[in-house]
KETORVO-661156 format. One record per residue: x, y, z of N, C-alpha, C in turn; residue in one letter. Coordinates in steps of 0.02 Angstrom, whole numbers, plus 50000, padded with zeros to 5 digits. Layout:
BEGIN
XYZXYZXYZa
...
***
This chain:
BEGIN
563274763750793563874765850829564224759650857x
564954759150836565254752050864565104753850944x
565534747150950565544744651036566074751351080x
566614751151045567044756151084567014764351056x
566574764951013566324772351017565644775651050x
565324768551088564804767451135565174769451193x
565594766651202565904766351278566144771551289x
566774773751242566964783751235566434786751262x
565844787251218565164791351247564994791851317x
565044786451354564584783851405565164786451455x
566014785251441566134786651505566074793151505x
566244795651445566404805151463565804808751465x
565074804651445564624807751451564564808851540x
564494801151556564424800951631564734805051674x
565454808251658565894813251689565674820351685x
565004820751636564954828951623564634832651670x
564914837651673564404841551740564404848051724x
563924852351740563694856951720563984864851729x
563544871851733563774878451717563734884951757x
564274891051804563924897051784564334901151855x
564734907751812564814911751857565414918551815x
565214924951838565504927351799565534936251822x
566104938951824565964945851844566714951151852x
566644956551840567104960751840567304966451795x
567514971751813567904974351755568694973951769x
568824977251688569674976551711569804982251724x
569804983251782569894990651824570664987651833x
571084984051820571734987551816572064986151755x
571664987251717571924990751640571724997051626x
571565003551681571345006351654571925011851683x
572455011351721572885015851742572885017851803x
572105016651835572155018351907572435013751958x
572495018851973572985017352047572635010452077x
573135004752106572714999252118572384999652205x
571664998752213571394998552273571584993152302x
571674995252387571934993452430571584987752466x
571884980352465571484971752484571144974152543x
570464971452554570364972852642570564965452667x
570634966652722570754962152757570074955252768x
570074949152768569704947152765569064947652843x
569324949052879568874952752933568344957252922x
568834962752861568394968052873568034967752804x
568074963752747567764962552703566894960552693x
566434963952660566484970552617566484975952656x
567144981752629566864986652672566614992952598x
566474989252529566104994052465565694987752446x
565304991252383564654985952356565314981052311x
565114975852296565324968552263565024968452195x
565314966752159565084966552093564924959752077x
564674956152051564414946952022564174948751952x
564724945851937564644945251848564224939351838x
563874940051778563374933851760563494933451689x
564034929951660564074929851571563564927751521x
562974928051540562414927351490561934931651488x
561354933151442560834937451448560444937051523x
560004942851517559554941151589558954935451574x
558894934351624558344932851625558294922251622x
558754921051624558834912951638558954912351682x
559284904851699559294902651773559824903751796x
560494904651767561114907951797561084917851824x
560534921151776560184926251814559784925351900x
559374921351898558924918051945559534919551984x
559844913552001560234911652045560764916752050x
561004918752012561404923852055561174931752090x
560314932652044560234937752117559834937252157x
559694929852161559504927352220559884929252285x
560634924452271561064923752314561164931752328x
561424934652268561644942752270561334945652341x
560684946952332559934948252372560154948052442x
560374939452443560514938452523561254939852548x
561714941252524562174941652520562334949552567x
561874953352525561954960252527561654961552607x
561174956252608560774957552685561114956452731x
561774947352729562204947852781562904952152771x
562934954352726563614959752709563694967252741x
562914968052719562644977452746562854979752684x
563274976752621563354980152569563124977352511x
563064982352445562664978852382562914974052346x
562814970452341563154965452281562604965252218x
563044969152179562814971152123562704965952052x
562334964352034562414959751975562304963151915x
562734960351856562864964251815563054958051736x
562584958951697562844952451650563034953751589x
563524951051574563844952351520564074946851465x
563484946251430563584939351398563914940951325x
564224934651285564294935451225565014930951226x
564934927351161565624923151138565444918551192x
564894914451182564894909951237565184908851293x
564994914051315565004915851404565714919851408x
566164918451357566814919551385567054927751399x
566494933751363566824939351390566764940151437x
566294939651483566084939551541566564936051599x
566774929051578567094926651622567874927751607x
568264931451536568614935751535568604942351582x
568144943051594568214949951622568514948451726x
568314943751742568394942451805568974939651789x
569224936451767569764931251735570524936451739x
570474944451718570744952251708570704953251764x
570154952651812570014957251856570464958551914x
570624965751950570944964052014570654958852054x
571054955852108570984948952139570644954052206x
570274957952210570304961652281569534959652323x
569124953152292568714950452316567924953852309x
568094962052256567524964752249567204963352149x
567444959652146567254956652066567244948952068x
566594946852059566574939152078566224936451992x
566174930051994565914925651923565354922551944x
564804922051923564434916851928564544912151855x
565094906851875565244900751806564944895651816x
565124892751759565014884351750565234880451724x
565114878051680565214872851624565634876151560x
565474882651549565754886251503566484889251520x
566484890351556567294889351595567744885651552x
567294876751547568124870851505568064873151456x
567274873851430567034876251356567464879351329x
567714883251357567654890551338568724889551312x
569124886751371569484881251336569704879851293x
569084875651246569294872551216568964873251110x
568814881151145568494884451076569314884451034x
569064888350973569834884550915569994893850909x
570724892850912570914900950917571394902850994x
571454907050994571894910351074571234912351098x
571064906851169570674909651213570654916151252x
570344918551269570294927651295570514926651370x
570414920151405570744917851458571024911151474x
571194908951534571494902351546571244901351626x
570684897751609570234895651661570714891951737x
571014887251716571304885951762571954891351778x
572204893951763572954898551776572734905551789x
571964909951783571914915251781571294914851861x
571054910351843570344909251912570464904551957x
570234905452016570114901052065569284900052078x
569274892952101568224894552138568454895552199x
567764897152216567644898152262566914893952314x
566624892152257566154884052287565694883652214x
565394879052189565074875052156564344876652178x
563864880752167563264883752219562984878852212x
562694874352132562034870152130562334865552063x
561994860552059561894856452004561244856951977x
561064854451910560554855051890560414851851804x
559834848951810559504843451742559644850451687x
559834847051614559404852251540558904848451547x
558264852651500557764851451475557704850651430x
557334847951380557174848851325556164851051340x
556054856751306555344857251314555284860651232x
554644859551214554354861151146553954868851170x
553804869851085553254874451083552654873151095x
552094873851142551284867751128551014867251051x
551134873351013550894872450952551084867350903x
551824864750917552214859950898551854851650882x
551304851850908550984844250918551254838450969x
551764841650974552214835651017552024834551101x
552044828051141551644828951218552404824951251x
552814818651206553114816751238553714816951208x
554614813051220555154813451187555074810151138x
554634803551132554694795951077554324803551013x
553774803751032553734809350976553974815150945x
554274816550993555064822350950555254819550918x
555734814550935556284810250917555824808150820x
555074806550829555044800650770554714808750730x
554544814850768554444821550702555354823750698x
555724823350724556514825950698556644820050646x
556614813950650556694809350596556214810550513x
555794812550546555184813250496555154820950434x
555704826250493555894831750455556684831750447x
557184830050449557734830350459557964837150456x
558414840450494558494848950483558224853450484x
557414852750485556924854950498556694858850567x
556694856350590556424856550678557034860350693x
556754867550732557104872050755557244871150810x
557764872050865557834869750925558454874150961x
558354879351001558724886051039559114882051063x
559874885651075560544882651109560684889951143x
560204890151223560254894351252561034897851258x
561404893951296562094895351297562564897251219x
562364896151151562564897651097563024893051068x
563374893051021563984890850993564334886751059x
564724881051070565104877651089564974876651173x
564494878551216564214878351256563884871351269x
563734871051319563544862251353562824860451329x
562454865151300561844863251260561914861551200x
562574865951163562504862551088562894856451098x
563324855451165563784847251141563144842451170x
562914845751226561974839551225561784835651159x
561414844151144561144843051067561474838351005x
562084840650997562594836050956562544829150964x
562614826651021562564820551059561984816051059x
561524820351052560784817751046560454816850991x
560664821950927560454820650844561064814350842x
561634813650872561864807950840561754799950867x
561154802250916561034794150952560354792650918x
560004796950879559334797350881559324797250788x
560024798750766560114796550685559884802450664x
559654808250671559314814150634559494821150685x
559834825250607559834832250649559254837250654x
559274841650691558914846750712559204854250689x
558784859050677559124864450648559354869750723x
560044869750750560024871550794560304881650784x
559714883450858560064892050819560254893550899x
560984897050893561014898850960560834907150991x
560944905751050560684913251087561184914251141x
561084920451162561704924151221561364921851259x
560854919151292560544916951363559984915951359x
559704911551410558894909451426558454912051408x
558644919651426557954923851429557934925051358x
558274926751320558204929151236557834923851189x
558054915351198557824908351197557144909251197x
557124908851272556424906851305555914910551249x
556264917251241555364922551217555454920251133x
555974916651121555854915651055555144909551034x
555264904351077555114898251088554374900751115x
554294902751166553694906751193553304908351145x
553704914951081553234916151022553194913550967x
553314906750961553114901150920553624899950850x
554114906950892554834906350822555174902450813x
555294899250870555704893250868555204885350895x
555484881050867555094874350898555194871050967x
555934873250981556204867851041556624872151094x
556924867151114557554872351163557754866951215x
558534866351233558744864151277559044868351320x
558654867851382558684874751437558944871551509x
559444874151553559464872951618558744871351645x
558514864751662557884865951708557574871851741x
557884874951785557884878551840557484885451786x
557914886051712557554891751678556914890251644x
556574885351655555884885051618555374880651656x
555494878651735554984875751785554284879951764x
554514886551782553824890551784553274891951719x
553864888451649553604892351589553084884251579x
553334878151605553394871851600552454873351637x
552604873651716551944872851763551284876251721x
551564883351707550924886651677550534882651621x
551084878751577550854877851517550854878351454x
551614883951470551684888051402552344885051370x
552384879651414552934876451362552874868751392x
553104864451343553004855351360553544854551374x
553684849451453554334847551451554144841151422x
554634838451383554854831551347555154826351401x
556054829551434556324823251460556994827451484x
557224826051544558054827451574558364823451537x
558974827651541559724824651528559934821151570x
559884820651644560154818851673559824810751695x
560274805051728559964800051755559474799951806x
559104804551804558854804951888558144809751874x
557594810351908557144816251875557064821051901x
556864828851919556914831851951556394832951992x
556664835452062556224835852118555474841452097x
555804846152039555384853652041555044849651978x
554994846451922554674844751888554714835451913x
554354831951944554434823851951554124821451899x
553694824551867553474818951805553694820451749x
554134823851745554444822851692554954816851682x
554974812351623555744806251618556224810851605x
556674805551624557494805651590557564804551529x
557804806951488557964803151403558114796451411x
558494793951469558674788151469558074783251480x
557464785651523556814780751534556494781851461x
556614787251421556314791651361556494782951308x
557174780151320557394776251283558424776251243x
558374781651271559404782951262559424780151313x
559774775251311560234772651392560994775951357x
561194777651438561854779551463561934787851442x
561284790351413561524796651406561284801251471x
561774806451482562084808251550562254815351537x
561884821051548562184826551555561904830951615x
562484833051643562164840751704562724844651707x
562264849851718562674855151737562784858851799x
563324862051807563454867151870563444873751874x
563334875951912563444884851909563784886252013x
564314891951976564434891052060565054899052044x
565004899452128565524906652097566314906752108x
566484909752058566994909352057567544917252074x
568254918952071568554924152077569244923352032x
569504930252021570054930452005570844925452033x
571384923652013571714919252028572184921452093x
572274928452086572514931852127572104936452179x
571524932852190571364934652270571684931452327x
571834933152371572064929752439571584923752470x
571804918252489571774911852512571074914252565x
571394919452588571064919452671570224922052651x
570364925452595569584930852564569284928952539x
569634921052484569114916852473568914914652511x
569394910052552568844904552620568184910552642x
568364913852665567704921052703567234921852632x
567454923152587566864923952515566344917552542x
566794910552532566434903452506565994904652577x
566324904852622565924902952688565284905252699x
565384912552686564714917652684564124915452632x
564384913852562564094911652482563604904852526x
564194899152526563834891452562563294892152639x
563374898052671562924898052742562314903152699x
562174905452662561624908952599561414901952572x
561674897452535561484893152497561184887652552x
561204887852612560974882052665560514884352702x
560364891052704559874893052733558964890252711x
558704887952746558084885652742557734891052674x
557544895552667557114899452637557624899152570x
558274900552554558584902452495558454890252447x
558754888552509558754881452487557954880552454x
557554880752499556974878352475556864883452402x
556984889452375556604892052337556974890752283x
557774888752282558324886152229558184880152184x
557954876352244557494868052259556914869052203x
556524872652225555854874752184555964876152122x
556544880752087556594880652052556984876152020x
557174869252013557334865751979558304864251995x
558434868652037559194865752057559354861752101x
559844859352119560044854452174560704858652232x
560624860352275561224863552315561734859452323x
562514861052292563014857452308563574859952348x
563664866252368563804870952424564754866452447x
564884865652384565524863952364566144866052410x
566764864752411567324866152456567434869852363x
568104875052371568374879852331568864876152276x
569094871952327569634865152289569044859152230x
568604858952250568234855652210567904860552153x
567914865852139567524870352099568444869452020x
568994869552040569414869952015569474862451996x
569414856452025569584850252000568904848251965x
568444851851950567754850151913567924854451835x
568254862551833568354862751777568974858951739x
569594856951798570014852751743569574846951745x
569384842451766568884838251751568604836251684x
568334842951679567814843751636568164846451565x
568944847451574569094850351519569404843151465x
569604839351495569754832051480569274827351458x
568444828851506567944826951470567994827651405x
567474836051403567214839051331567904836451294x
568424836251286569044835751253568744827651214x
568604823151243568384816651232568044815151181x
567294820751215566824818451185566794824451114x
567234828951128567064832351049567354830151002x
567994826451016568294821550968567894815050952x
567724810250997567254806650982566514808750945x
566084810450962565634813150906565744818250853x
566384822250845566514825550789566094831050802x
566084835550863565484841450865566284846850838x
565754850550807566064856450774565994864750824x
566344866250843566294870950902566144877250882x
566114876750813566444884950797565994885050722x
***
């Protein structure tokens, strides 16, 4: 790789940040009469809906009915989670994207938000012009972890069995098609000179049990979704994406101590709302969302599982997906990843 298609990499890698929020129906496409805003005082005075655009059972599940859980305890009302994955994340975060702005249909997004962008075709929404955030909940490492049957204990040995099979070696793209795992993945068969046969999935949990039952070889997973599968045993972590190692797994490396210098990926998940909710209902959403996410018992068990709390201002959840849409824009032109 020349000198200045090194550098492309490195800055927009270094800019990438991560995924997750998603929820709603389009209850005003359906003719009814539109329900009446509460006031942000008296808000919730019905249950809340939190969309989650991927299968159950990953770490953007985790975390949002975590929060949901506590939410409902300081609300007095349900906040319902409800996931609706498919088309890489985007019906789901279509559907909040539609939704009335009336503060009872929320997103748990992320990363798939720019993604989602910058797929080829008329997007189903317009991330920046249809949504607002509402805070950035957590950051958080991918993983790469194997099957144990696989033979593999560390990354140098992935890396020299993917060389050794080229196309061979199966490896889950939890998030699916054009999602922040396959532009990882992309990024990583092309630093490492050899591809991997990558298959994608609607979410973690569908992944995980593939990988679990020895169908697949690999998987690049949000940390946070495979600490526990990692501790037991039932899966090897290899190495983070990110520069840094994580608190919930510490012995695991970075790819970069693994031997990639400058490669750099994380992700976010945080919630988001329709574009047309009122100013005043977000600030009261975020406030309530960020004093849940700081609380001793929710922090520590977020922590445990492999995230980092970033308990974001609403203005920063919006300058992270244009951000990020200028990134991926970079780096899919620079490595030539095929989205579609």
């Amino acid at each position: 790789m020349g000198n200045r298609r090194r550098s492309l990499l490195k800055a927009a890698l270094g800019l990438a940040g991560g995924v997750v929020v998603g929820a709603g129906l389009l209850s005003n496409m359906t003719g009814a009469a539109p329900a009446a805003t509460d006031d942000a005082t008296r808000y919730p005075s019905r249950p809340v809906k939190l969309i989650v655009p991927i299968a159950a059972g990953g770490s953007a599940d985790k975390l949002a009915r975590t929060v949901a859980q506590k939410l409902s305890e300081k609300w007095g009302q349900s906040v319902v989670v409800e996931n609706q994955p498919g088309a890489s994340s985007a019906i789901g975060n279509a559907a909040v994207a539609h939704a009335r702005g009336d503060g009872y249909t929320l997103l748990l997004g992320g990363d798939a938000l720019s993604l989602n962008a910058l797929q080829p075709g008329k997007p189903l929404y317009d991330p920046l012009r249809d949504l607002r955030g509402v805070t950035k909940a957590v950051v958080n490492p991918q993983l790469l972890v194997v099957r144990p049957g696989l033979g593999v204990k560390t990354f140098q040995e992935f890396v020299a069995l993917v060389r050794s099979r080229p196309g061979e070696i199966s490896l889950a793209l939890p998030g699916g098609n054009g999602s922040l795992q396959h532009l990882a993945v992309e990024l990583l068969n092309e630093r490492i000179g050899a591809k991997t046969n990558q298959i994608p999935y609607p979410g973690g949990g569908p992944a995980t049990l593939d990988v679990l039952g020895g169908h697949v070889d690999a998987m690049l997973i949000t940390l946070a979704a495979a600490t526990e599968n990692v501790r037991s045993g039932k899966l090897v972590a290899l190495a983070v994406t990110t520069p840094y190692r994580s608190k919930a797994l510490p012995e695991v490396p970075t790819m970069q101590e693994a031997g990639l210098a400058d490669y750099a990926v994380e992700s976010w998940q945080g919630f988001v709302a329709p574009a047309s909710t009122p100013p005043a209902l977000v600030e009261r959403i975020h406030r309530d969302v960020v004093a849940v996410l700081r609380e001793p018992e929710t922090a520590t068990l977020l922590e445990n599982l492999g995230f980092a709390i970033a308990a974001s201002t609403p203005e920063a959840v919006d300058q992270t997906v244009r951000d990020d849409i200028a990134t991926y824009r970079r780096v899919i032109a620079t490595a030539d990843v095929k989205l579609q």
